[in-house]
PDB file of N, H, CA, C and O in Angstrom:
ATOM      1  N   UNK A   1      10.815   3.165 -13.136  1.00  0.00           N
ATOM      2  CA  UNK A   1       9.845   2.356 -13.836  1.00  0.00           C
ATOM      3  C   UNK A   1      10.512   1.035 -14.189  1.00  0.00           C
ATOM      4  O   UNK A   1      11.664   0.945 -14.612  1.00  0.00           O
ATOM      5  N   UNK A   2       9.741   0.094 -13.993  1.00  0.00           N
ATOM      6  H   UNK A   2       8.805   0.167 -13.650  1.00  0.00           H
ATOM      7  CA  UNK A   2      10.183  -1.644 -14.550  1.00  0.00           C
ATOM      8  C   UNK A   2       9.089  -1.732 -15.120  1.00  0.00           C
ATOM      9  O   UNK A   2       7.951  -1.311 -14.913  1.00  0.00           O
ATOM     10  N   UNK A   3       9.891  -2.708 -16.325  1.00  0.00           N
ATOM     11  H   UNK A   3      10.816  -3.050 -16.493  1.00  0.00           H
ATOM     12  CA  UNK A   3       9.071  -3.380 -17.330  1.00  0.00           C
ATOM     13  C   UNK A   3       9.300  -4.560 -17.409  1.00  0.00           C
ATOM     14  O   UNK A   3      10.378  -4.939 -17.867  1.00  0.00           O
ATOM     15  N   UNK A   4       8.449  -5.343 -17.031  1.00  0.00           N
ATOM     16  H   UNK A   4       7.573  -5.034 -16.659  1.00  0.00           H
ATOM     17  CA  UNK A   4       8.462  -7.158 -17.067  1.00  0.00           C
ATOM     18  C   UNK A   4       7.393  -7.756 -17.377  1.00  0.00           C
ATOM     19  O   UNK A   4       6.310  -7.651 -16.803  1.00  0.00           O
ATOM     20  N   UNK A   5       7.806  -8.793 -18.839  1.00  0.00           N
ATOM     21  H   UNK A   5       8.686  -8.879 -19.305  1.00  0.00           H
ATOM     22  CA  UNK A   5       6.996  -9.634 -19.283  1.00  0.00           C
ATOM     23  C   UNK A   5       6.552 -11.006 -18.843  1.00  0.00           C
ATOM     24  O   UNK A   5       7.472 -11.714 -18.432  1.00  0.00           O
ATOM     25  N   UNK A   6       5.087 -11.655 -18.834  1.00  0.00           N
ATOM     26  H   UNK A   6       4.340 -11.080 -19.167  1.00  0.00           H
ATOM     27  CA  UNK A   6       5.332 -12.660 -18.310  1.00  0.00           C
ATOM     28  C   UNK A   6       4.693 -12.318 -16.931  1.00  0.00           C
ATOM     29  O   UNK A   6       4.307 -11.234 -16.493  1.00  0.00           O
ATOM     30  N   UNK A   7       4.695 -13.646 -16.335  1.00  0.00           N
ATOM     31  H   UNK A   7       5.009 -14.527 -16.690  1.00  0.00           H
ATOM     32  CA  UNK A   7       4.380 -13.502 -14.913  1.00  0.00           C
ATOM     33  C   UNK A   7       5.390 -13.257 -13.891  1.00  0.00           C
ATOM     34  O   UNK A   7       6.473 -13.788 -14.137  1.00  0.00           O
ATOM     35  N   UNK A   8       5.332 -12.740 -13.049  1.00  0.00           N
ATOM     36  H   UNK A   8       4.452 -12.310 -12.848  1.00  0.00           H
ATOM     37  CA  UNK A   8       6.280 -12.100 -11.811  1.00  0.00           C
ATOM     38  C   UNK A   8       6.022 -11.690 -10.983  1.00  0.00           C
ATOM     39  O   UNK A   8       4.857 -11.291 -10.999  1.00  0.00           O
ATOM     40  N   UNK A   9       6.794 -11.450  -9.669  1.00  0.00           N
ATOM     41  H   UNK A   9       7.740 -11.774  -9.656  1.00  0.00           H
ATOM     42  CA  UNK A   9       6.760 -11.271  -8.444  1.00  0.00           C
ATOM     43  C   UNK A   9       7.294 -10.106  -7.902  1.00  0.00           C
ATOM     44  O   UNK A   9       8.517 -10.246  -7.926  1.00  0.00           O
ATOM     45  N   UNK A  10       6.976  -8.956  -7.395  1.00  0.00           N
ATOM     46  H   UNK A  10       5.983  -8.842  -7.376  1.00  0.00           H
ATOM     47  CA  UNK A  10       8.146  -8.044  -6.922  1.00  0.00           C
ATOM     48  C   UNK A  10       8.048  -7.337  -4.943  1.00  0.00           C
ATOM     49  O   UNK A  10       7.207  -6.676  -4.334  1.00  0.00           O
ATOM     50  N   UNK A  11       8.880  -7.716  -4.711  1.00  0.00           N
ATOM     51  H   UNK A  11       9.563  -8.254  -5.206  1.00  0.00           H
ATOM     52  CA  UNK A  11       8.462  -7.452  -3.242  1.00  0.00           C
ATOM     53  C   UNK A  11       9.648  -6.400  -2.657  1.00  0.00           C
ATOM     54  O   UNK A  11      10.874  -6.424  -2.549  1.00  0.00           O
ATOM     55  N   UNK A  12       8.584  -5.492  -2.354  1.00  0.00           N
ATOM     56  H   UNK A  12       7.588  -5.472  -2.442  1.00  0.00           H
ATOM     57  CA  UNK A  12       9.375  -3.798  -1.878  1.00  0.00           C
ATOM     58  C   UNK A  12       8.823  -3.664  -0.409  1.00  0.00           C
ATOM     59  O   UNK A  12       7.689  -3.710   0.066  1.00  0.00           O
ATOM     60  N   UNK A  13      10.251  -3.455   0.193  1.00  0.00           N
ATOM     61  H   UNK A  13      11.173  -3.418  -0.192  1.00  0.00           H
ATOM     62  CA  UNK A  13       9.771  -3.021   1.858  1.00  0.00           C
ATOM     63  C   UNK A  13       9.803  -1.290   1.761  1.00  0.00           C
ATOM     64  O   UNK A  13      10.682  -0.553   1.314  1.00  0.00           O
ATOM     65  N   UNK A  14       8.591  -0.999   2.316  1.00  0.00           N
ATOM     66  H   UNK A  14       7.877  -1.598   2.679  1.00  0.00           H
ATOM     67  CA  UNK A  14       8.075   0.418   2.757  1.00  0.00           C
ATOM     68  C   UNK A  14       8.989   1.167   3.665  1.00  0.00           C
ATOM     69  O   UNK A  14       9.111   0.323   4.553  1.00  0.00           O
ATOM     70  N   UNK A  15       9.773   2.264   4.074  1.00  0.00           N
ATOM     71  H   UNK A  15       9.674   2.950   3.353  1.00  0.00           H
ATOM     72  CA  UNK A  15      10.270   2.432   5.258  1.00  0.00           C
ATOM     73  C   UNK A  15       9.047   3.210   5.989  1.00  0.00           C
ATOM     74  O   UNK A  15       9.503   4.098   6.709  1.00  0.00           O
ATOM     75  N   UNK A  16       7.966   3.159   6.013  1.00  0.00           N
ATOM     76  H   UNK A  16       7.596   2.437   5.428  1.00  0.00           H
ATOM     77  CA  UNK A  16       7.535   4.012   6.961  1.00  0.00           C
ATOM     78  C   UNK A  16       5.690   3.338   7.011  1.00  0.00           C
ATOM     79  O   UNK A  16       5.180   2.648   6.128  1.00  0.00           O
ATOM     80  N   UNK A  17       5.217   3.663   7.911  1.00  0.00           N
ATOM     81  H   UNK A  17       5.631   4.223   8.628  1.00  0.00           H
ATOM     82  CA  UNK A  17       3.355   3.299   8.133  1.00  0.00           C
ATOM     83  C   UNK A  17       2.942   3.488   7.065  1.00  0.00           C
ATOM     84  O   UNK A  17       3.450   4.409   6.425  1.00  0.00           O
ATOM     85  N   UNK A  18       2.206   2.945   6.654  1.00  0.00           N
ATOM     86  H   UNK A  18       1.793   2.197   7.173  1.00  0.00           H
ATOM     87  CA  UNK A  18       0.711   3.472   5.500  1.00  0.00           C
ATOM     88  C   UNK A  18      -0.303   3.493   6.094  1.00  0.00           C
ATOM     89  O   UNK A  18      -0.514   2.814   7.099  1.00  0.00           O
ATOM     90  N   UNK A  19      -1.166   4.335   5.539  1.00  0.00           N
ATOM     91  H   UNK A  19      -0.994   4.887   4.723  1.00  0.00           H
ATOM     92  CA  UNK A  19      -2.815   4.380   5.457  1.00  0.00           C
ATOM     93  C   UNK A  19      -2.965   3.323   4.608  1.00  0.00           C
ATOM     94  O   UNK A  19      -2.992   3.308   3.378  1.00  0.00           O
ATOM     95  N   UNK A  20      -3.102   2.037   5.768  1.00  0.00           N
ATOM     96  H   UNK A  20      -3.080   2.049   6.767  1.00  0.00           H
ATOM     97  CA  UNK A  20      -3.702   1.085   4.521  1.00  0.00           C
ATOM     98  C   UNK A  20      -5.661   1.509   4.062  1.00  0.00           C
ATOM     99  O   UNK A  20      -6.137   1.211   2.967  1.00  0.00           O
ATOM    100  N   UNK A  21      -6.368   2.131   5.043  1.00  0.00           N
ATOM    101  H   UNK A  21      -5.981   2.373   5.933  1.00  0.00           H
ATOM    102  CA  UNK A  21      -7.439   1.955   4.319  1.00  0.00           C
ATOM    103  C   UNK A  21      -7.573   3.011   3.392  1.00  0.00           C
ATOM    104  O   UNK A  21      -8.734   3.060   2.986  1.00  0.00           O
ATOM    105  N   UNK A  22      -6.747   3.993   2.828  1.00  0.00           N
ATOM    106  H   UNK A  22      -5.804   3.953   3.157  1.00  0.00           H
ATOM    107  CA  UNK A  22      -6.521   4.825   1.620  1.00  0.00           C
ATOM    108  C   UNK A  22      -5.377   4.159   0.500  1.00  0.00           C
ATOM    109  O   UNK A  22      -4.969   4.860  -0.426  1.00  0.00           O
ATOM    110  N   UNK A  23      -4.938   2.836   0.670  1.00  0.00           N
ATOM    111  H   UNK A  23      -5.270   2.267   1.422  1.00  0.00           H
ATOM    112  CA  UNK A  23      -3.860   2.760  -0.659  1.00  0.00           C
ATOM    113  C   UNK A  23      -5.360   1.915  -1.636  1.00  0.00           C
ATOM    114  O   UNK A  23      -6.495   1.475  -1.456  1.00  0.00           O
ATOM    115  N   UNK A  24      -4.185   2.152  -2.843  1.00  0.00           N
ATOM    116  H   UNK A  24      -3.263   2.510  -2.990  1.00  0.00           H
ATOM    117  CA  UNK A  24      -5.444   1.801  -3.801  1.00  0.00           C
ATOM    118  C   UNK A  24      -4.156   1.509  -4.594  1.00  0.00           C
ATOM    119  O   UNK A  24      -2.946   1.637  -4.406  1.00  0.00           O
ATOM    120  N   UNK A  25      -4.967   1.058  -5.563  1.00  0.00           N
ATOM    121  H   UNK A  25      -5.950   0.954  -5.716  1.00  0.00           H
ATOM    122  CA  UNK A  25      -3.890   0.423  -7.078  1.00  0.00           C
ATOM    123  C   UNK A  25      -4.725   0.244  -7.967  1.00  0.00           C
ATOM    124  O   UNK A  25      -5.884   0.229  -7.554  1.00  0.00           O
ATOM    125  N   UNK A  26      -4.565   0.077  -9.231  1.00  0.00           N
ATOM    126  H   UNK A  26      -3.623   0.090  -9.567  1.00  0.00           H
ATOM    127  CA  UNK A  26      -4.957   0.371 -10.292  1.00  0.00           C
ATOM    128  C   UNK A  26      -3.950   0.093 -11.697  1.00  0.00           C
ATOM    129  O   UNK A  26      -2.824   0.499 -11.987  1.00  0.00           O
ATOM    130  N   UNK A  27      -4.938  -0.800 -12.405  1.00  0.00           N
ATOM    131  H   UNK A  27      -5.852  -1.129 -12.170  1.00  0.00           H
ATOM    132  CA  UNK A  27      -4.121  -1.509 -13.967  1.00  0.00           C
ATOM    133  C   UNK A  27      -4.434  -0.593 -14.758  1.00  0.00           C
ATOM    134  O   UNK A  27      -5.562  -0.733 -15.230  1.00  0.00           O
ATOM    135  N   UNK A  28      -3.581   0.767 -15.271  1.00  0.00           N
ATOM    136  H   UNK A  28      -2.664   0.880 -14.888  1.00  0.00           H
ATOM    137  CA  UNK A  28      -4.086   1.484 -16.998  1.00  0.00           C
ATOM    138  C   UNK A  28      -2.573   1.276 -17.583  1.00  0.00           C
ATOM    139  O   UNK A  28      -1.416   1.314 -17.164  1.00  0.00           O
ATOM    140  N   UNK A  29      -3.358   1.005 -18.941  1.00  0.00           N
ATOM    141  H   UNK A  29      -4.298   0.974 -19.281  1.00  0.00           H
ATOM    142  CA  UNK A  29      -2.492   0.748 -20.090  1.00  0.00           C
ATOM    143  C   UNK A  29      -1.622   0.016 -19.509  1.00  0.00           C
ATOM    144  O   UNK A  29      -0.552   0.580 -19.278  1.00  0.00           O
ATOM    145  N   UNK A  30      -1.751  -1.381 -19.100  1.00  0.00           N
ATOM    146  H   UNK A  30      -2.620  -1.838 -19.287  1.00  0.00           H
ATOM    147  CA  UNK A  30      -0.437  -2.348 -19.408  1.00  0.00           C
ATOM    148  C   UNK A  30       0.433  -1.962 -18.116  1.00  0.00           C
ATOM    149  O   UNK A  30       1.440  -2.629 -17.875  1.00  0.00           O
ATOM    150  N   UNK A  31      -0.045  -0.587 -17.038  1.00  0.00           N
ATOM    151  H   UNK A  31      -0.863  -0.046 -17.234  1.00  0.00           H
ATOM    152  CA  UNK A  31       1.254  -0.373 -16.375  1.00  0.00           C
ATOM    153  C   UNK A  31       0.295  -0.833 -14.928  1.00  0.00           C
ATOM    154  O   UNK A  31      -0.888  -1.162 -15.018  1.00  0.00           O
ATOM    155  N   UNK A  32       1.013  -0.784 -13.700  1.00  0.00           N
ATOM    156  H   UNK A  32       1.973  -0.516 -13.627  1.00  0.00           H
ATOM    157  CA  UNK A  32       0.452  -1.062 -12.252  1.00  0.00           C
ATOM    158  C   UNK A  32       0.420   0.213 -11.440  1.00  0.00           C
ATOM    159  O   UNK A  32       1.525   0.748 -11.528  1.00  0.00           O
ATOM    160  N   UNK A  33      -0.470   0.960 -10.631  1.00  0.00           N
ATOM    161  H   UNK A  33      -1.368   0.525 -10.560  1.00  0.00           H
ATOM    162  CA  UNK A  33      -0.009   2.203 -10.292  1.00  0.00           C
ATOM    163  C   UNK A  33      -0.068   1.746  -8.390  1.00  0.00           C
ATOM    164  O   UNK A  33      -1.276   1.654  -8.169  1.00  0.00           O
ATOM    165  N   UNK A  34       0.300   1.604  -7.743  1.00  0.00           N
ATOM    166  H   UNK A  34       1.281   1.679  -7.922  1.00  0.00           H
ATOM    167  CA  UNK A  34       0.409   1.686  -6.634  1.00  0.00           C
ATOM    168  C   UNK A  34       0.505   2.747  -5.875  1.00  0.00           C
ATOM    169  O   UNK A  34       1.663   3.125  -5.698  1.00  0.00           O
ATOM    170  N   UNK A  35      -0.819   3.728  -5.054  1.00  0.00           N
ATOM    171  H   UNK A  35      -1.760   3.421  -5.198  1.00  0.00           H
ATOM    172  CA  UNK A  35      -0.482   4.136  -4.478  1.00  0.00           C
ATOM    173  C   UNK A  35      -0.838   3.840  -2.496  1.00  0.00           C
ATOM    174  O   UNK A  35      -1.828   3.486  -1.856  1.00  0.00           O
ATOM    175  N   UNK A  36       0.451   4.189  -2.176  1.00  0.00           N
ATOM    176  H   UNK A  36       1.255   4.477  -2.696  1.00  0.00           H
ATOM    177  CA  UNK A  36       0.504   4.132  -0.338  1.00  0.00           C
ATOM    178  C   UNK A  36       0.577   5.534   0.406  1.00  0.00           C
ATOM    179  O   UNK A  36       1.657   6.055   0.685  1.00  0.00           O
ATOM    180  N   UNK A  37      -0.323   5.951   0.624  1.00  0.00           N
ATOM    181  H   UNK A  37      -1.200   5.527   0.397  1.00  0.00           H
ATOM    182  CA  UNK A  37      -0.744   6.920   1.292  1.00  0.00           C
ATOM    183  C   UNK A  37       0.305   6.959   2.947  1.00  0.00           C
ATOM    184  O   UNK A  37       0.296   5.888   3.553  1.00  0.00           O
ATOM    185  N   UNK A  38       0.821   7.685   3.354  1.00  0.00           N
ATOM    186  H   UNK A  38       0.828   8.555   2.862  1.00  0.00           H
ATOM    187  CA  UNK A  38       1.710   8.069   4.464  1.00  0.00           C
ATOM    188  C   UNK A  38       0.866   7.991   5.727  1.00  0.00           C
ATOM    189  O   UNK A  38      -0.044   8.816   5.650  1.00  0.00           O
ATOM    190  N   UNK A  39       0.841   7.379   6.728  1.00  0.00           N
ATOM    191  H   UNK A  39       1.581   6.709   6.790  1.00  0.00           H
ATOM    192  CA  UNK A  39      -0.140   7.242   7.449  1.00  0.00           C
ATOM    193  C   UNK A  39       0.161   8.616   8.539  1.00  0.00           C
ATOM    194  O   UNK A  39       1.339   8.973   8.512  1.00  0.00           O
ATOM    195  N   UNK A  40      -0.700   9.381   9.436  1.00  0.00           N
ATOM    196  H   UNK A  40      -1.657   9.091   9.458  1.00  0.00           H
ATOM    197  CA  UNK A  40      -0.686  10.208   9.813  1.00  0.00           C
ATOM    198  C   UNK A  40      -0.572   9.846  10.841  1.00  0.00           C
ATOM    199  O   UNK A  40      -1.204   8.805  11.018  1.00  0.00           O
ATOM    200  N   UNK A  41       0.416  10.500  12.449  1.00  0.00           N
ATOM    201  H   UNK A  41       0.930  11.346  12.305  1.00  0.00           H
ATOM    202  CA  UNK A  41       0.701   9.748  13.435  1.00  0.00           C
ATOM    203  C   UNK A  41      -0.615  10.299  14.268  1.00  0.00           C
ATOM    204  O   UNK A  41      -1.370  11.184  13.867  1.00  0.00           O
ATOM    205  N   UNK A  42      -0.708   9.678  15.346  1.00  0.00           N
ATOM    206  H   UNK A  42      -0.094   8.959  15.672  1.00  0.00           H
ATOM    207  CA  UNK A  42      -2.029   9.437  16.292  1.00  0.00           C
ATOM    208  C   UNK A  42      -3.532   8.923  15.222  1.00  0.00           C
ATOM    209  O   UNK A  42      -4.633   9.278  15.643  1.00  0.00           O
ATOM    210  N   UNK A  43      -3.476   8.179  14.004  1.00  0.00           N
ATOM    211  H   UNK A  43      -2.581   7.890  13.662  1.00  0.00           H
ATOM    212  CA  UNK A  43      -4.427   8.449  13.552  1.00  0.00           C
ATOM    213  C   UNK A  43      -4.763   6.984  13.120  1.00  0.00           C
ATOM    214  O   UNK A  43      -5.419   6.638  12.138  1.00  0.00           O
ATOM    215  N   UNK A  44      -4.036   6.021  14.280  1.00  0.00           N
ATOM    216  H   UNK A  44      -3.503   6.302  15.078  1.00  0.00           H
ATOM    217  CA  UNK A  44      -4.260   4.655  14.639  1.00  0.00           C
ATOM    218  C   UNK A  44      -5.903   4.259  15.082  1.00  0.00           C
ATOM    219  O   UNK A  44      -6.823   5.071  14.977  1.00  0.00           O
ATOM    220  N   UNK A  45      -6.022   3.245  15.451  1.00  0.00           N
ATOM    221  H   UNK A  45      -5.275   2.585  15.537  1.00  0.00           H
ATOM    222  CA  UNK A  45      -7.513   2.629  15.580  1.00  0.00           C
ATOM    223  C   UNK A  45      -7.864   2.286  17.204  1.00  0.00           C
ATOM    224  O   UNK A  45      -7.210   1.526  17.919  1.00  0.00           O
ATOM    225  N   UNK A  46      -9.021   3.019  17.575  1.00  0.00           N
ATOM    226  H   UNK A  46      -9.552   3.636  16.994  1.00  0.00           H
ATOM    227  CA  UNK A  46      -8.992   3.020  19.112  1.00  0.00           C
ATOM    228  C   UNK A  46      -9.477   1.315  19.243  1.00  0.00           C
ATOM    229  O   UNK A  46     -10.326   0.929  18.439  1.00  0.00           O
ATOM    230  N   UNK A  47      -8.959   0.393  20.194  1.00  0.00           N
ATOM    231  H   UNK A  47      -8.269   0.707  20.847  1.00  0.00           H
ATOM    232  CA  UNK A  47      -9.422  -0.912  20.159  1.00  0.00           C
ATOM    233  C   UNK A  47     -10.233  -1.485  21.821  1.00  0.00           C
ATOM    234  O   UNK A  47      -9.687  -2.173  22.684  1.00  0.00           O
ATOM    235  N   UNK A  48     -11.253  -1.082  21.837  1.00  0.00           N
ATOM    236  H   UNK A  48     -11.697  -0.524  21.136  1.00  0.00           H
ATOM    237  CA  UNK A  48     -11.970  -1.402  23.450  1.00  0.00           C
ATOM    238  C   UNK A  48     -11.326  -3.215  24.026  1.00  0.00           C
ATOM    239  O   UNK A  48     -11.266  -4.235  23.339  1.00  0.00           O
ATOM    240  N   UNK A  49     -11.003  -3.049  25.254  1.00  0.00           N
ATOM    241  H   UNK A  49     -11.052  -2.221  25.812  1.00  0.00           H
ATOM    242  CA  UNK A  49     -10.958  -4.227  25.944  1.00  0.00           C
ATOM    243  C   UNK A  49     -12.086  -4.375  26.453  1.00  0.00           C
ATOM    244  O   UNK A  49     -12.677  -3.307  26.611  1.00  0.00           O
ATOM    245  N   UNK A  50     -12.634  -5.284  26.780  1.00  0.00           N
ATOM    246  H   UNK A  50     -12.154  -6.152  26.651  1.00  0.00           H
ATOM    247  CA  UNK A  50     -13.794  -5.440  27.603  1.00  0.00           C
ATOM    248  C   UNK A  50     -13.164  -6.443  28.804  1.00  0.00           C
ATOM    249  O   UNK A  50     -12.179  -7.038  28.367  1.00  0.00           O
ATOM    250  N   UNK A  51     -13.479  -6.792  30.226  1.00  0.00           N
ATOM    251  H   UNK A  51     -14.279  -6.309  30.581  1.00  0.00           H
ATOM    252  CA  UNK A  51     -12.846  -7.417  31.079  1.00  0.00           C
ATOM    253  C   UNK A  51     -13.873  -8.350  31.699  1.00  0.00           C
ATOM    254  O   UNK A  51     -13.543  -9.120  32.601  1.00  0.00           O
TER     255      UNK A  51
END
């Protein structure tokens, strides 16, 4: 846990994929809750080419 007053910046590298469309975050009581969901492998986004 960090506690910092004031305005600030904090930048954390992930080691691994997220489910970005499951992280969420959330302000209670004064604290930040970040959560990053583990992304599940094959469970990427099918993307059509068209030619």
């Amino acid at each position: 846990m960090e506690v910092v007053y004031g305005d600030g910046e904090r930048i954390v590298k992930i080691p691994c994929e997220v489910d970005a469309e499951n992280t969420t975050a959330q302000f209670e009581n004064g604290l930040l809750i970040i959560k990053l969901p583990k992304r599940i492998e094959g469970s990427g986004r099918k993307i059509e080419v068209e030619e």
